[in-house]
N, C-alpha and C positions, 0 to 999 in steps of 0.2 A: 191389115192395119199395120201401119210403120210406127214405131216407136225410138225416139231419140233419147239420149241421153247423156249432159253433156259431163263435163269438169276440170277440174285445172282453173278455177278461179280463187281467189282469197286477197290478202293482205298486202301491199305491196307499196314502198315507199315511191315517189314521185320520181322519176326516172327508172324507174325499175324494169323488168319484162314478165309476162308469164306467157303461158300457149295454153288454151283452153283447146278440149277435146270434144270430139260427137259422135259417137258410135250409135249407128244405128241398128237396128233387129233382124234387119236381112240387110240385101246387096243394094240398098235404096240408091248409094249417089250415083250411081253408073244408069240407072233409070230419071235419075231426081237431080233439077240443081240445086245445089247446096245456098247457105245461106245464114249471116249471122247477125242478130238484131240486138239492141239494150234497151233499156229503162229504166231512167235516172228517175229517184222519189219527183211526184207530180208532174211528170215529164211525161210524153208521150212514147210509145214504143217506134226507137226508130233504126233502120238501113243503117248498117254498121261496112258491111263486104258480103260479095258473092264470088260464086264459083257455077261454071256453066257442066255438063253432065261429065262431057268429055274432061273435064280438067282443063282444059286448051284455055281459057278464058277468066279472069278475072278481076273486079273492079269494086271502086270501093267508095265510100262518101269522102267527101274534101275534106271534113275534119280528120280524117284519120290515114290519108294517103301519106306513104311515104315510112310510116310506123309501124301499122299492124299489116300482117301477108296471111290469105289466106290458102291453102292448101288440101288435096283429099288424096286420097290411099283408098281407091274403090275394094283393092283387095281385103282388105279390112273395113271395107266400109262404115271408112271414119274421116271427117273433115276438121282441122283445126287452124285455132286462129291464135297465131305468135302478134301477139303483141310486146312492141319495144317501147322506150321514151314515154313512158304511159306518164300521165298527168293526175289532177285532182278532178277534170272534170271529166274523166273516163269510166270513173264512178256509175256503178250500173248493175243491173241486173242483165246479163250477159244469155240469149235466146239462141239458139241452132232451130235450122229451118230446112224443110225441102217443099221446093218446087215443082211441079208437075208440068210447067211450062217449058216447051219446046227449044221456041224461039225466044228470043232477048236478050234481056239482062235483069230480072226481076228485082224489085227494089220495094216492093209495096208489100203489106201486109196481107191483102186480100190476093196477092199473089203467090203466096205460099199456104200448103197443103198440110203438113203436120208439121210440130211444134215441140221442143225440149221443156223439160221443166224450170228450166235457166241454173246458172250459176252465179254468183254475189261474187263482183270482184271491185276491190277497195282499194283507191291509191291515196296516202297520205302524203302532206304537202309537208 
């Protein structure tokens, strides 16, 4: 069983940055890719950015290209996500994810394997 767990999220004015963290329980991302999802109240849980096993790879939804980067440190097997220029509607309940998938670039919910408890991060306007 893998176990996530993220943080680094909180309160943050509108242009602001945080880096939200993921450490996982064993050496997961070096086996897993990585993976970070939100959940705005009444919104659906959605594809934020990924990261493929190797590190080599990584992409992200068009609302947030350009802004947030995401990166991992398999020696610590921990992945995070720097977010800059954060806005009001980044607003979310912030998920860490790993993938057991090989191939691709995982983007879907049903595509990832275990799951963080999330973190609440807040941008006011």
């Amino acid at each position: 069983q893998v176990q996530l767990v993220e943080s680094g999220g909180g309160l943050v004015q509108a242009g602001g940055s945080l880096r939200l963290s993921c450490a996982a329980s064993r050496r997961t991302f070096s086996a897993f890719a990585g993976g970070w999802f939100r959940q705005a109240p009444g919104k659906e849980r959605e594809f934020v950015a990924g990261i493929s096993r190797s590190g080599g790879q990584t992409y992200y939804a068009a609302t947030v290209k350009g802004r947030f980067t995401i990166s991992g440190d398999n020696a610590k097997s921990t992945v995070y996500l720097q977010m800059n220029s954060l806005k009001p509607e980044d607003t979310a309940v912030y998920y860490c994810a790993a993938s057991s998938l090989r191939q691709g670039t995982p983007r879907k919910n049903a595509e990832y394997d275990y799951w963080g408890q999330g973190t609440q991060v807040t941008v006011s306007s």
